[in-house]
N, C-alpha and C positions, 0 to 999 in steps of 0.2 A: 479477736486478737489483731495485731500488728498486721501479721502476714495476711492475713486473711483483708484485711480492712486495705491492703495496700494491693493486693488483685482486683481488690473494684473498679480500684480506683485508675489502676490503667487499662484494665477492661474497659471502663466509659472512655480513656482519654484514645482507645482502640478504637473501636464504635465510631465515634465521632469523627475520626479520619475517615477510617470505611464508609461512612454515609454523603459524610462532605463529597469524598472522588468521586464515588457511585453516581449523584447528583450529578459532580460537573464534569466528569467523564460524557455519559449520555448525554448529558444538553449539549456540550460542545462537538461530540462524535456524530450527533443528530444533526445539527445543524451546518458542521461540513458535511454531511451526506446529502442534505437535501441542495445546495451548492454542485456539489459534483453529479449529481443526479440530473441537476437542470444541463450541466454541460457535457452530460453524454445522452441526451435528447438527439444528437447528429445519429443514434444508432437506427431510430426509428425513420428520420426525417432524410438522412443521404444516405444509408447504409440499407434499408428497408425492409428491416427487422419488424418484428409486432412486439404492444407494448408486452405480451406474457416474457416476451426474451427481454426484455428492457428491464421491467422491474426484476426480473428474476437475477441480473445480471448486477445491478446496481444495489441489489442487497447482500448479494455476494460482494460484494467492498464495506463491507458494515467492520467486518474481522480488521483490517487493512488500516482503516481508520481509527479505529480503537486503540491497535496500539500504536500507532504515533502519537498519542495524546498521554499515554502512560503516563513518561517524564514528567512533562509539564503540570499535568496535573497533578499528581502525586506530591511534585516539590509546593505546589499552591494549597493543597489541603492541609498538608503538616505546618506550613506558614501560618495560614489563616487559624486554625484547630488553635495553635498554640498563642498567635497576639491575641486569638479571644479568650484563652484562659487569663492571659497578663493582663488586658483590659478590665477583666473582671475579677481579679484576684483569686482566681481559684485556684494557681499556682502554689496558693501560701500553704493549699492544703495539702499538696505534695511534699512541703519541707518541712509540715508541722505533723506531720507522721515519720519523719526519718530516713524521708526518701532525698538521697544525695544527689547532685544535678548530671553530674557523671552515672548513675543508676537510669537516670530520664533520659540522657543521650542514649546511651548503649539499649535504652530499649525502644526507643525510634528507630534504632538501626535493627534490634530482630524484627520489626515489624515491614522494612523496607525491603528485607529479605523475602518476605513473603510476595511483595509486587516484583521485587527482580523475578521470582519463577514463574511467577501469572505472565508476566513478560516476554521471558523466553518461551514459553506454551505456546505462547499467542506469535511469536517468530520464528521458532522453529518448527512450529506444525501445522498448526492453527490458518494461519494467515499465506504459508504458499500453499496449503490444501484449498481454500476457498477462492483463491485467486487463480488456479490453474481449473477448480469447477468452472467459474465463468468463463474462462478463456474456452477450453474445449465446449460450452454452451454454447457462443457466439461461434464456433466452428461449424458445430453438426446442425445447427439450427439454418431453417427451412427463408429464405431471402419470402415472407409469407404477408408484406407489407405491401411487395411491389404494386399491387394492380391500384393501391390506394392513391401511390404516389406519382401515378400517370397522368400528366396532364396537358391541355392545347398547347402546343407549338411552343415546346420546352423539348430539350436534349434529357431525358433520363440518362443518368451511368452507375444508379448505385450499386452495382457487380460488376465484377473483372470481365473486360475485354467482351464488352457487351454496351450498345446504343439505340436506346430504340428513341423514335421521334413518332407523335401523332399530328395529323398536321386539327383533327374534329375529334371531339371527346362527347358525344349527348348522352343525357340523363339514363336513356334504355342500357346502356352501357356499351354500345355499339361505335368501335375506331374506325376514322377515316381517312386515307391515307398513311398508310403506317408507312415506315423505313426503319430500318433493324440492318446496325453493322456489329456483323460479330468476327472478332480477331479469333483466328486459331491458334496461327502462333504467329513468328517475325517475319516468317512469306507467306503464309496464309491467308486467308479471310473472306467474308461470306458475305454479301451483299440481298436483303431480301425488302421487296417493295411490294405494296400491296394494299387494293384498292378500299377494304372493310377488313376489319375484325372485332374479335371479343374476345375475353379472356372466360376460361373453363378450368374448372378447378376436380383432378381424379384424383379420387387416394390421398387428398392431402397435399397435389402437387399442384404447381398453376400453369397452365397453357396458355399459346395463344393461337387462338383458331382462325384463320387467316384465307382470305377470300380473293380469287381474280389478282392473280400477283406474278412475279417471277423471281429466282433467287442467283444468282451470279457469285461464280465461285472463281477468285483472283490465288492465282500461283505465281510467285516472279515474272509479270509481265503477262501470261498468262490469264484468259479466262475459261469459263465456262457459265453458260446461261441455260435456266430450265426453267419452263411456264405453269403454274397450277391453277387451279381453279378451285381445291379449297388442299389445308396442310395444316397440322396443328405444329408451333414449334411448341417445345419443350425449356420453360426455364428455369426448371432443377436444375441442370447441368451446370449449374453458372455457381461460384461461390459468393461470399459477401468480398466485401472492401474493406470489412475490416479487419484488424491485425491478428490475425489467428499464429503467428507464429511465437512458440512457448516464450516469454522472457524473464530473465534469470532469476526475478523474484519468485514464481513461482513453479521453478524446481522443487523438487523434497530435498530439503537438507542437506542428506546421504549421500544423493548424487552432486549437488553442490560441492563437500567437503571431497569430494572422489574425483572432482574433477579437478580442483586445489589441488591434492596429492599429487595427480597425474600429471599439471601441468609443471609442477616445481620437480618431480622427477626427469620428466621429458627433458626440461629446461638444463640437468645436469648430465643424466645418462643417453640422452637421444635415442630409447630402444622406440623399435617399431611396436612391438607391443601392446607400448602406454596409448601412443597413434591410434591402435584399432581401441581401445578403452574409450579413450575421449570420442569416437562415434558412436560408440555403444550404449555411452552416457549421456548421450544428449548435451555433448559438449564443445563436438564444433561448431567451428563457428563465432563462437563467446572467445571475449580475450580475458587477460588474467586480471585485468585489472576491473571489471565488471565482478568476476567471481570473487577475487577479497575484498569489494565494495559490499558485495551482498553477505560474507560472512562475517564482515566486521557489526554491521548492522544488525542482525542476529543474533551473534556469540557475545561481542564487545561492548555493545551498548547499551544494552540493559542494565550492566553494569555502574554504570553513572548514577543509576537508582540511590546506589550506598553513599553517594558521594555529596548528592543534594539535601539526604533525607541526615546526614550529617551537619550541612550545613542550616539546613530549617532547625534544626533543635536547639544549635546556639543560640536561638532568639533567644533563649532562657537567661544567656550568660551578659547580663548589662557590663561597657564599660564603667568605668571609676573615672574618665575624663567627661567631665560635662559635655564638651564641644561633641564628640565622640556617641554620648550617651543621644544627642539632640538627631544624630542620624542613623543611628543604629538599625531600626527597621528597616530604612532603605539599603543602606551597606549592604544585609545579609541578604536583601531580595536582589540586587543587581549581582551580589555576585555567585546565588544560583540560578538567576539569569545566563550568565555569562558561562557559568560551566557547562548549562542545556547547549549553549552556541558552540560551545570548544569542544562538546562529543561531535556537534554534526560536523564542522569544516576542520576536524582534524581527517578526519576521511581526505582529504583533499591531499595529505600528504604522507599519506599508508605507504604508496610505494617510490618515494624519494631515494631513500638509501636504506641497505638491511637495518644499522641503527637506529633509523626512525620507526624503522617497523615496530620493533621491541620497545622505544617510549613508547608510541604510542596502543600500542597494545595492555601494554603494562599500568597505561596511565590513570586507568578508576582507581584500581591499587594503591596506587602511590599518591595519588591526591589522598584518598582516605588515611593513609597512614601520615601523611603531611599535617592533615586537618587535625588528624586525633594526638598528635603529636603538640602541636603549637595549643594545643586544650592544655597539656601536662606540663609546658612549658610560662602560661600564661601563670597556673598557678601551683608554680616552681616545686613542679613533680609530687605535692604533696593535694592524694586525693579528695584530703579533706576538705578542701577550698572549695569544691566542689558539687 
């Protein structure tokens, strides 16, 4: 039958998108990973991490990068999927079954509906759950690099308020001359010199066993000096250098939108209240304009999906002016070009004035009904044209 011959038929034109993204989602999500991957090499190399926390960390950004490619990709498969059907005429067998061009739009758009929730998944859950793994990773993880990255007559710093200097590093693994400043705090700090050592590893932790030395303890002006002859220090104690504190990307959601809430209330009623809320939440700190950056991106953007995957379908609709017809593929690729650009730097002007908020919140919306509108008006309301 009809019905039946015309589910196949967008079933394959289904299929073919699906495999097209899938493709160039992964190739291009792969190959900025392996990009970002070389440029957090600083994790192992100044930060002095091991590579299990490096790759462990850097595949935790796999989620992150996926979906920023969504859009893009998405609008380039339904592009591509459909000039190769027009290339090769397989179009005709869409119209010579009965299927109306306005039936082919509107079912590009329930298929785009489907990437808008793979979307949000992947923004609202997905991607701050994997993004706050690595972060608390690179927290509780062991500085288990260090003894690697010690070497002759080089300032090591890759931990807070920590210095150690070798002035001999030989092969048996045995230091010479060490110097080791360590800050306590802003009048604090420890001064330890010392004629040999070696590093000794208990429990998973790493020491330095340290021979023939003395260590000098500086208080505002203040010292203090004491002589050993052997002392192990300890350099667990010490954290990494890199950025372990939460950032707003990877909140859960929940607390994100609660802390939304609390700030636009604070911002009217001033109760003490909301004050204790926003520490509770892990929300001081952050300002407002961070947190509706991170919700618009989210909530708002995914949205743009309906708005591209509209405008790729018109490839369908040739104009009637030659001049017109001769640019037509370009036309609709720069201008769901240009709408991927105007989701991202419209963020730029969220919090202008309350009215802007509302364009631009509103604005997937209203392009889509704009779009599908000048569809109805091109062929003066009568479906048929279509």
């Amino acid at each position: 039958t009809i019905i039946s011959m015309n589910k196949l038929i967008f079933r394959k034109l289904s299929l073919d998108i699906v495999n097209f993204f899938l493709i160039a989602s992964f190739s291009i999500t792969f190959i900025i990973w392996i990009i970002q991957a070389v440029n957090f090499l600083d994790l192992v190399s100044d930060d002095g991490h091991s590579l299990k926390v490096y790759f462990y960390y850097v595949s935790l950004n796999l989620p992150k990068i996926f979906s920023k490619t969504v859009i893009f990709v998405f609008f380039i498969s339904v592009f591509y999927v459909i000039n190769k059907y027009n290339n090769s005429n397989e179009l005709i067998v869409f119209w010579n079954n009965g299927i109306k061009k306005i039936h082919f739009i509107n079912f590009i758009l329930k298929i785009s509906v489907l990437f808008l929730v793979l979307q949000l998944i992947l923004n609202l859950v997905i991607v701050p759950k994997s993004q706050n793994l690595a972060r608390n990773y690179i927290k509780d993880s062991n500085i288990d690099f260090l003894p690697k990255l010690i070497s002759e007559k080089k300032f090591i710093n890759v931990v807070k308020n920590l210095t150690i200097f070798v002035e001999e590093y030989d092969q048996s693994g045995i230091l010479n001359k060490i110097y080791i400043n360590e800050k306590i705090d802003e009048d604090k700090s420890k001064i330890i010199v010392a004629e040999s050592g070696r590093i000794i590893k208990k429990e998973s932790e790493f020491f330095l066993r340290l021979y023939n030395g003395g260590i000098t303890n500086l208080n505002k002006g203040n010292s203090f000096a004491l002589n050993f002859s052997e002392t192990d220090y300890d350099l667990s104690n010490f954290s990494t250098k890199s950025i372990t504190h939460q950032k707003t990307q990877e909140v859960e959601t929940i607390i994100i939108f609660n802390c939304f809430k609390n700030f636009i209330l604070n911002l009217y009623l001033n109760n003490q209240i909301i004050n204790n809320n926003l520490k509770n939440q892990t929300c001081e700190g952050r300002k407002l304009k961070s947190i509706t950056d991170e919700l618009y991106k989210r909530f708002i953007l995914p949205f743009y999906i309906l708005v591209i995957a509209l405008i790729a379908s018109t490839l369908i609709i040739e104009p009637k002016s030659r001049y017109f017809l001769k640019f037509h593929k370009l036309n609709i690729f720069l201008v769901g070009s240009f709408i991927i650009i105007l989701s991202q730097i419209s963020l730029k002007f969220l919090l202008n004035s309350a009215n802007m908020i509302y364009i631009i919140l509103m604005l997937p919306l209203i392009l889509v009904i704009i779009y599908y509108l000048s569809l109805l008006i091109i062929s003066k309301f009568k479906l048929n044209y279509l």
